[in-house]
C-alpha positions in Angstrom: 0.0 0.0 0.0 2.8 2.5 1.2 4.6 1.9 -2.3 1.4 2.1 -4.7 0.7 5.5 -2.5 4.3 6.3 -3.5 3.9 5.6 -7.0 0.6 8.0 -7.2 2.6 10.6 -5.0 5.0 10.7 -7.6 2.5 10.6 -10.6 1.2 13.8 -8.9 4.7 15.6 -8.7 5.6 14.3 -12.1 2.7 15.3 -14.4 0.1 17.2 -11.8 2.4 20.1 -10.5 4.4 21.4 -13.1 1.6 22.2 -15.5 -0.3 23.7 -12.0 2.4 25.6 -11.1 3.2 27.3 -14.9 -1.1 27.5 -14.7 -1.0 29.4 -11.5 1.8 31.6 -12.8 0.0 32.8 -16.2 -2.7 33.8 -13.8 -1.3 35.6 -11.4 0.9 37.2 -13.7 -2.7 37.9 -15.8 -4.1 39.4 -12.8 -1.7 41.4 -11.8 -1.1 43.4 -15.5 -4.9 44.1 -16.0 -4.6 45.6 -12.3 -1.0 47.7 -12.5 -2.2 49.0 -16.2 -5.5 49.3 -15.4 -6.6 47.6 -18.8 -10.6 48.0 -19.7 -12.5 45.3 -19.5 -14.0 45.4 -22.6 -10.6 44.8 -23.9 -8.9 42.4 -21.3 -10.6 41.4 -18.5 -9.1 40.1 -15.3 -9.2 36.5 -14.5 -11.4 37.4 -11.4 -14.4 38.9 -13.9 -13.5 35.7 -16.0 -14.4 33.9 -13.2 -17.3 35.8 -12.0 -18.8 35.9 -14.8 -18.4 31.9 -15.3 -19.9 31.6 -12.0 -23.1 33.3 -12.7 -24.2 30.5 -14.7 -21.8 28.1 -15.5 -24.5 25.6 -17.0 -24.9 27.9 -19.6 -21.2 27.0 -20.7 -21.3 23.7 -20.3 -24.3 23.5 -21.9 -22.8 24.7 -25.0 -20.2 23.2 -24.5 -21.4 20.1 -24.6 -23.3 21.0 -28.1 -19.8 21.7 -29.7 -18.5 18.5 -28.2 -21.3 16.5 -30.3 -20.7 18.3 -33.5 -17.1 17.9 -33.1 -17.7 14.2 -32.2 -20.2 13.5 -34.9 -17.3 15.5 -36.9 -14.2 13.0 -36.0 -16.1 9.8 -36.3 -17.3 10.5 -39.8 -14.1 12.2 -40.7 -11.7 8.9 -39.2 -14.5 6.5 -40.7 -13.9 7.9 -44.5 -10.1 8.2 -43.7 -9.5 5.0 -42.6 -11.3 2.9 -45.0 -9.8 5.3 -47.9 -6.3 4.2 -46.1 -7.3 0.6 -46.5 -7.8 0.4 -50.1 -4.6 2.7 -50.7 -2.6 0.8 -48.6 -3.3 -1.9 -50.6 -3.4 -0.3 -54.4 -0.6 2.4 -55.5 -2.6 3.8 -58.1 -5.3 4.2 -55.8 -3.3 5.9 -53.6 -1.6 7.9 -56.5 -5.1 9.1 -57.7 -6.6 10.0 -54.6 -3.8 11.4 -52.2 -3.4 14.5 -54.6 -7.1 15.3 -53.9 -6.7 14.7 -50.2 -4.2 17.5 -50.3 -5.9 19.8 -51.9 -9.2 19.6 -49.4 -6.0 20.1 -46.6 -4.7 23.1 -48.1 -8.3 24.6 -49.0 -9.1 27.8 -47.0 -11.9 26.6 -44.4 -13.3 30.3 -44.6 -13.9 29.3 -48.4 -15.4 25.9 -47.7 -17.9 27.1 -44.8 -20.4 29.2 -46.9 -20.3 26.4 -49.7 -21.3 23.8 -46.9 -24.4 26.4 -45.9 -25.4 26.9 -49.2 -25.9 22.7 -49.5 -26.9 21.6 -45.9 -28.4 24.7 -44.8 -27.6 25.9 -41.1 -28.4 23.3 -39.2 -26.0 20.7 -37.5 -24.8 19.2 -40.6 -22.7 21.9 -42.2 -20.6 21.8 -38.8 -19.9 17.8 -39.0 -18.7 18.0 -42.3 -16.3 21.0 -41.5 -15.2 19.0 -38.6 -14.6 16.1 -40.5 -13.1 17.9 -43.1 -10.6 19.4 -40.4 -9.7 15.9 -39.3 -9.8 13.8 -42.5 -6.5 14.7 -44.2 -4.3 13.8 -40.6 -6.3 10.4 -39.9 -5.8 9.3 -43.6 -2.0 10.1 -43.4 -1.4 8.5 -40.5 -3.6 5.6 -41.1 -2.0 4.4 -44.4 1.6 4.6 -42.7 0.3 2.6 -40.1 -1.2 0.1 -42.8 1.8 -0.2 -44.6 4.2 -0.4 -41.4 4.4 -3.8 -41.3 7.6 -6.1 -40.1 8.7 -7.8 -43.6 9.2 -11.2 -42.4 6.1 -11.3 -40.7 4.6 -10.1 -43.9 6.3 -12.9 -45.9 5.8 -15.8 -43.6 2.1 -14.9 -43.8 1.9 -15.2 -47.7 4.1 -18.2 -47.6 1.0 -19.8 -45.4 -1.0 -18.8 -48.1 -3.0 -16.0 -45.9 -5.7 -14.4 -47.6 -5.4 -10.2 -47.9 -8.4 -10.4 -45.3 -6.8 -12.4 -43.0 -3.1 -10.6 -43.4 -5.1 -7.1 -42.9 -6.9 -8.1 -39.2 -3.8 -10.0 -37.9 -0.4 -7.8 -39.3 -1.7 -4.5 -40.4 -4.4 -3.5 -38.3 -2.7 -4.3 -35.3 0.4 -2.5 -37.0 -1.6 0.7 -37.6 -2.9 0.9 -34.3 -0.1 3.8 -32.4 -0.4 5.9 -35.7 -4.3 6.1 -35.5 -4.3 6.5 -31.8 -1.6 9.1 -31.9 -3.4 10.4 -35.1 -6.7 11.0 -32.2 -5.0 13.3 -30.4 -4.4 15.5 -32.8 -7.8 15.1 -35.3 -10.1 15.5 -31.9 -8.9 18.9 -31.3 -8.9 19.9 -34.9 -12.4 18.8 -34.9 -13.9 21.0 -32.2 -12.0 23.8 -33.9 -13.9 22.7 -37.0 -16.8 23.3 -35.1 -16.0 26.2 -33.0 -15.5 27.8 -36.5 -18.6 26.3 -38.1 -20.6 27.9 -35.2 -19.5 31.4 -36.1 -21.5 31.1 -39.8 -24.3 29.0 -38.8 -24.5 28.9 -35.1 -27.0 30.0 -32.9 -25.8 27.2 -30.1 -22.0 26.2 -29.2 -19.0 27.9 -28.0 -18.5 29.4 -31.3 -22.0 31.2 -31.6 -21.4 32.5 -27.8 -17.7 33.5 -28.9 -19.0 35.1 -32.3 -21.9 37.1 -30.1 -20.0 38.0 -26.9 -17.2 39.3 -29.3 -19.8 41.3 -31.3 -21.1 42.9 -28.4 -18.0 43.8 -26.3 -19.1 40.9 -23.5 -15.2 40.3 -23.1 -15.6 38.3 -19.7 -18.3 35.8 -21.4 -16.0 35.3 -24.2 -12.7 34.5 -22.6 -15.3 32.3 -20.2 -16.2 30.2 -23.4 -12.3 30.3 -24.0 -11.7 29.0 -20.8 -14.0 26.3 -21.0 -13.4 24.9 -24.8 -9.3 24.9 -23.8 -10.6 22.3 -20.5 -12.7 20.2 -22.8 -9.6 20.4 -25.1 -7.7 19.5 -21.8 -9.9 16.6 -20.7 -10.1 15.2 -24.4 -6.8 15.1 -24.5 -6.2 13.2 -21.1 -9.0 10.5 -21.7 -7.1 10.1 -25.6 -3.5 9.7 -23.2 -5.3 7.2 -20.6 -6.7 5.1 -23.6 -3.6 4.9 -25.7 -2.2 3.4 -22.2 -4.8 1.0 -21.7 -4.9 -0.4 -25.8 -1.5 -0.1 -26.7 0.0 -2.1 -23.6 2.0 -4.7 -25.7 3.9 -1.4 -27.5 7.0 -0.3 -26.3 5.8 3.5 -26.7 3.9 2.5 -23.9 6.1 0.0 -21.9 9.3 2.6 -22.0 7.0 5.4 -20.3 6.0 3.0 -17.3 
């Protein structure tokens, strides 16, 4: 007992207290330039008003929160789904992969300003438009990632198998896909965040729910604390995404030694 209370003791110091102490820092150094300049409000508000102002009804932010959360959710899943099983066929078809990558690239380097409207114009300005510019956001990363992971394969392993005669089917479940798993979970922790950006950013053209509408309408109306409040609480869902992504890495990827050289 005294050595797994140890262990968790330092867990805390290792991970816990640096980012808390470089947290409280930023804050108190925040609250104490807004009160030796005596900035406005309405242009940088004090960590104190952020807070008050959180307080007042903090359901209200979570509420919406949680709205940008689904989109962005609905968003990733869609987005990984078509990445993945586009990775599957190019992993196993150069000409495929020729033909298809160059397209991939250029719905990356395409403006998401540009593509916003479009999506308005065809779903309207509902929920939709912001799943697809969430997925959009995480498609191109996923696919990447996905198809390296596919063909990341140990050769021999590769070549025993179609020395037994394996079937592609059979090749893909038991070498690849196992294979492909760190690149898809790392790949997570960087397309979940990029799709509740996708969101937050959809919400500013169609929104009249999520962070980004109360972003958009407490920037358009000077309501600085509510907006760095909304801030405040899509970087902890960002926070928290990212932690439960870290835990479940741990937990899946056991067997890898990414995970068995940080233990």
């Amino acid at each position: 007992m005294n050595e797994r209370l140890r262990s968790v003791l330092r867990d805390v110091v290792t991970y816990v207290l640096p980012p808390a102490i470089a947290f409280a820092v930023v804050i108190g150094g925040w609250e104490a330039y807004v009160a030796w300049r005596d900035v406005s409000i309405l242009v940088v508000p004090a960590p104190t008003d952020v807070w008050e102002r959180f307080a007042e009804d903090p359901g209200y932010f979570w509420e919406q929160g949680g709205w940008t959360l689904y989109e962005a959710t609905l968003g990733l899943i869609f987005g990984t789904a078509v990445a993945i099983a586009l990775a599957i066929v190019m992993a196993h078809s150069r000409p495929v992969e020729r033909g298809l990558l160059p397209l991939a690239i250029a719905m990356k380097v395409t403006p998401l300003v540009a593509i916003g409207p479009v999506l308005i114009v065809i779903f309207g300005f509902g929920t939709t438009p912001k799943i697809f510019l969430a997925a959009l956001l995480c498609f191109f990363p996923m696919l990447v990632n996905a198809l390296l992971g596919f063909r990341d394969v140990d050769p021999g392993a590769l070549e025993f198998m179609r020395s037994l005669r394996a079937s592609p089917w059979s090749i893909f479940w038991k070498l690849r896909a196992p294979s492909s798993l760190p690149y898809v979970l790392s790949a997570l922790r960087i397309t979940y965040p990029l799709a509740l950006v996708g969101a937050v950013i959809a919400e500013w053209f169609t929104g009249n729910r999520g962070l980004g509408f109360v972003v958009y309408s407490a920037a358009q109306n000077l309501r600085t604390p509510e907006l760095f409040s909304a801030i405040a609480v899509l970087a902890l869902i960002g926070v928290a995404i990212n932690i439960a992504l870290s835990l479940l890495e741990r937990r899946v990827l056991f067997w890898h030694e990414s995970v068995r050289s940080t233990r």
